[in-house]
Each structure stands twice: as C-alpha cells, then as structure tokens.
N, C-alpha and C positions, 0 to 999 in steps of 0.2 A: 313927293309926299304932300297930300293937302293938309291947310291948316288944321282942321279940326281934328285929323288923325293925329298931328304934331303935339294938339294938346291934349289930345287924349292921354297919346304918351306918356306925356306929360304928368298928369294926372294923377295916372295910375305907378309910375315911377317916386309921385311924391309919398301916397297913400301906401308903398310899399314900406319906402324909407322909415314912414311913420309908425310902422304896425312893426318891427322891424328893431327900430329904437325902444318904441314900449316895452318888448319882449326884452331886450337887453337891462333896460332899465328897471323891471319886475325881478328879473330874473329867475321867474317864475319856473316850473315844468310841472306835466302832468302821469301822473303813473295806476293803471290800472291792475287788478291782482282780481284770481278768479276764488272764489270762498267757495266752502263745502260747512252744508248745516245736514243732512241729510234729506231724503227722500222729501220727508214730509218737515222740515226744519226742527228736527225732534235731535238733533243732535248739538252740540256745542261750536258754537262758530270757529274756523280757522281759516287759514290762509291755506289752499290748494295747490296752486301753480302762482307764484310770481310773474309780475309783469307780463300778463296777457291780459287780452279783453272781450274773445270770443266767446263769451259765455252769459247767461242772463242772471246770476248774482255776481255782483261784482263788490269791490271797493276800488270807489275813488282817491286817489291820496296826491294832494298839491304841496310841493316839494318848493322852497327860496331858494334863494341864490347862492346862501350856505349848505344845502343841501338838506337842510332840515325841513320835517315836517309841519305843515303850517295847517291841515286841516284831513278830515277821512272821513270819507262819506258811502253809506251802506247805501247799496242798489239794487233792485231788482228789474228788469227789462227798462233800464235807464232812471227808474225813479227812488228816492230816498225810502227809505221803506226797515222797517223792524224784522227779525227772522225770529220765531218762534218765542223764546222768553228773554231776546236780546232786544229790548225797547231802541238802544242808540240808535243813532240815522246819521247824525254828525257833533263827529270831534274838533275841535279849533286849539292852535297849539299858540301859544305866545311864548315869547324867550325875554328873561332878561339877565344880569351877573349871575350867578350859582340860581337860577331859579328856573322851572316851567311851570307853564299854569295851562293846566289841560281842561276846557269846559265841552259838556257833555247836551244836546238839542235832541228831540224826538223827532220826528215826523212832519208835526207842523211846527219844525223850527223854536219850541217850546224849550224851556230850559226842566232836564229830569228833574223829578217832583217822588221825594220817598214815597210817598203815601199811596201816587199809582205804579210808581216803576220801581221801588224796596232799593232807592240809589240816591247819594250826592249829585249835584251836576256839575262842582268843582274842584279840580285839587290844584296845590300848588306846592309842586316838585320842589324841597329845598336841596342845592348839595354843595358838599365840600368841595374844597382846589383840586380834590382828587377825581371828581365827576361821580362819587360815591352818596347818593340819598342817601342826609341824615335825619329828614323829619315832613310831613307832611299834613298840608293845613288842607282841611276839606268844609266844603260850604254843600248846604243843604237848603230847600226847599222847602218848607214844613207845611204850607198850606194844603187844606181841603178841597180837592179837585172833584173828588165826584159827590152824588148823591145817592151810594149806593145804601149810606148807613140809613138815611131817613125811609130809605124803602123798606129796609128789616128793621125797620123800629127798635135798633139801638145805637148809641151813642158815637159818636166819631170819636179816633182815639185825639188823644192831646199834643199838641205839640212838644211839650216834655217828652211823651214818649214815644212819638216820631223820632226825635232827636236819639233818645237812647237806643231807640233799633238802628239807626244810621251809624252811630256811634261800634256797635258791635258788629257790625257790619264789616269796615272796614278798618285795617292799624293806622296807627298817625307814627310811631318810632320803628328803628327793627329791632327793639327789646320787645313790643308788641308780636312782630312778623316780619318777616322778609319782607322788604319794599320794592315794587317795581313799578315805572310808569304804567298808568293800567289797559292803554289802546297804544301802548307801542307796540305790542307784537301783533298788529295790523298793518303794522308799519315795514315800509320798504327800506326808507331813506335813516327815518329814526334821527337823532344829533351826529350829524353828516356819518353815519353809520357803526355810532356807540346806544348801545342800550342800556342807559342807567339804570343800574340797583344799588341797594346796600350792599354794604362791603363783605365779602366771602359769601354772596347770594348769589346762587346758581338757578336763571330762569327755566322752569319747566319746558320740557321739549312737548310739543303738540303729537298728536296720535298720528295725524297725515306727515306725511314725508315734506319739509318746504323744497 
C-alpha cells in the first residue's frame, strides 16, 4: 500500500469516526410521513401514511435522543411551503420540567402573525406530575403586516382587537375546552410516544385511516 492511499485511509476512517460521534452525541433522527390535503389542498391537513417518504407532500419531523419531537416541517417537492388555509411550514418544540413550548414559523421562517394567518405563534404546554395539561400560556403577534387596509381606505383593526380575536380563538384552561398539544398529531414520535391532553380528553380521530 502507498503512502498516500495509507492516508487516505486514514482520513476518511477519522472523518467517519467523526460524523459518527456527532450523530451519537445529537442523538438526533429523522422521520418523514406522507400528508393528504386533497386534490387541490381544499381539504384539512392529516397524516396519510406514517413513516414514508415517496410522495411530494410530506412532513418532516426531527426526533432527540429522548425520542421527542424537536421540530415539523411542511413540504412540498422538498420545500417548506403552506397547503391551502394551513399557513404553518414549521413547528420547533422545546422541553422543559412539566412544560412545552411549541413555536409556530411560516414560510419565510417568520414567526405567525394574527392579523395575516388568524393564529398565535406560541404556546406553552403546562402540565401536572400526571402528564395531564392544566393550562396554557399563548403569545401572539399583533402587528400590521399588510397594507391591504390603506388600499380600501379603511382603518386597520387594533391591536386590542387582534388580541380579543386570538384570544377567542383559542382556550388557555380545559374549563374553557379540551386541551391538546396543537401540531402533535403531526407528530410521529410525540413525548417519546404520549400525547398530552387534559385529563378525561379524548383526541379526535382524523377522517384518513393512520
């Protein structure tokens, strides 16, 4: 063997080792899942088929080492993209004691904005020792995104009443409404495969078969 193949070897034996360790030490994974909006996306988003990837809508979902979900991302022939009146493109999950905090990004990565997408862009999951959601803090956007008011020459609403449409929008207790994390049922992995709600809250089963 000549030298340079020696350290080629070499090389590429370290660069293996390397790529190798990272992945242990992320303990990252990746999981794709094929969605159905319909024909023309005129139907409600769901999950199709788990864990495939053959297909040109997809969702991406990056999975830690706990097996939780850490972020989900809407695709269309590989890129982040909205389906019909579902603005999301990606979700990012954070964990900490009884808590998650699920934040909400459009297209160009923008944090959702009521006022163009009628949505919060964050909640933060509280729950008891029993893994049961007791209450939910949501954070909103209230700024003026477009300029569609100043073209029909009336008034943009206010941020008061941004807020009270966000506010009716979604519950914050489940004396309000049953509580559920609200992009976990795009979710594969989930909290290493429980699906938080309020307690005696039975999630809606979707129309497609998972």
């Amino acid at each position: 063997m000549t030298f340079q193949k020696h350290v080629g070897i070499l090389i590429l034996c370290f660069t293996a080792t390397i790529i190798m360790f990272s992945g242990c030490k992320t303990g990252q994974s990746i999981l794709h899942h094929i969605i159905y909006v319909g024909y023309s996306d005129d139907r409600p988003l769901v999950v199709d088929v788990w864990n495939r990837a053959d297909h040109d809508k997809l969702i991406k979902e990056t999975v830690d080492k706990k097996n939780r979900v850490t972020k989900l991302e809407f695709l269309r022939d590989g890129k982040k993209t909205g389906f019909g009146g579902f603005p999301i493109c990606t979700v990012n999950y954070e964990y900490s004691k009884n808590k998650i905090t699920e934040t909400a990004f459009d297209k160009n990565d923008e944090i959702i904005n009521v006022e163009k997408h009628s949505a919060h862009y964050k909640s933060i999951y509280h729950l008891n020792d029993n893994g049961f959601i007791i209450k939910v803090e949501r954070f909103s956007d209230l700024e003026i995104r477009t300029n569609i008011y100043e073209e029909l020459n009336i008034p943009p609403p206010t941020k008061e009443e941004l807020e009270e449409y966000s506010k009716e929008q979604f519950s914050l207790t489940p004396q309000d409404a049953p509580l559920e994390i609200e992009f976990y049922r795009y979710s594969y992995s989930k909290l290493n495969g429980i699906y938080p709600v309020s307690e005696n809250y039975i999630p809606e089963a979707d129309y497609k078969n998972k």
